[in-house]
MARGUTOR-989916 format. One record per residue (C-alpha): x, y, z. Coordinates in steps of 0.05 Angstrom, whole numbers, plus 5000, padded with zeros to 4 digits. Last residue first. Layout:
MARGUTOR-989916
XYZ
...
//
This chain:
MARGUTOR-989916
497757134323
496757224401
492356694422
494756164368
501656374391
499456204464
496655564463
502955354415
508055574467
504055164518
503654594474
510154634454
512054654532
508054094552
511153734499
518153914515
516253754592
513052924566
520352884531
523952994590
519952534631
520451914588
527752084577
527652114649
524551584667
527951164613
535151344653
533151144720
530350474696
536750324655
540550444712
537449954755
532650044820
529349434838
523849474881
519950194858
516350694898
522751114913
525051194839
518251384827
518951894888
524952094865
522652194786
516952654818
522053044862
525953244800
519753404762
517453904824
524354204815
524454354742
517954604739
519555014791
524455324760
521355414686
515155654724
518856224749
523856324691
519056594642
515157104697
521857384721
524857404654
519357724639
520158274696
526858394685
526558584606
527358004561
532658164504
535457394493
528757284477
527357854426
525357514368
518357694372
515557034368
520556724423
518457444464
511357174452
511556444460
516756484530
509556564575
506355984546
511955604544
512755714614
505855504633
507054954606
512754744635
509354834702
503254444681
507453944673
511753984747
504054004771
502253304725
509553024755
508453154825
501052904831
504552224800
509852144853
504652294901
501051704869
506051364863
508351384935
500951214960
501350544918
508650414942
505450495017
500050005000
//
């Protein structure tokens, strides 16, 4: 029961840490369209590397809890996560970033 409970934190963690990176792809989508992203004022750099930050560290804590919840814990395991993981954030970034273009546009 307690591996049960652990994935499902583990799982809570990972759908906040996406919502996260989308919510920074939303928020990067207009100075990305713009072509001014490496020209961010202070304030949205602020709001861009907020979620980007915390997205980052709520998706680290998911892939410890899953590392936690499991028996065996292998190399290969640790390494699909996070391809699996890494690849789920880019699309909850494109997504966000695509959200927001179709907004703006």
């Amino acid at each position: 029961m307690d591996k049960w409970i652990t994935r499902f934190g583990a799982l809570l963690c990972a759908a906040g840490a996406a919502a996260l990176f989308w919510s920074f792809g939303m928020f990067v989508a207009v100075p990305w369209h713009e072509g001014r992203l490496l020209a961010m004022n202070k304030v949205e750099l602020q709001v861009v590397l907020v979620p980007l930050g915390a997205g980052l560290l709520v998706g680290w804590a998911a892939l410890h809890l899953f590392a936690l919840s499991l028996e065996q814990d292998n190399a290969l395991g640790k390494r699909l996560r996070l391809a699996i993981f890494a690849f789920a954030a880019l699309l909850a970034a494109g997504s966000g970033m695509s959200w927001s273009l179709a907004r703006f546009a």
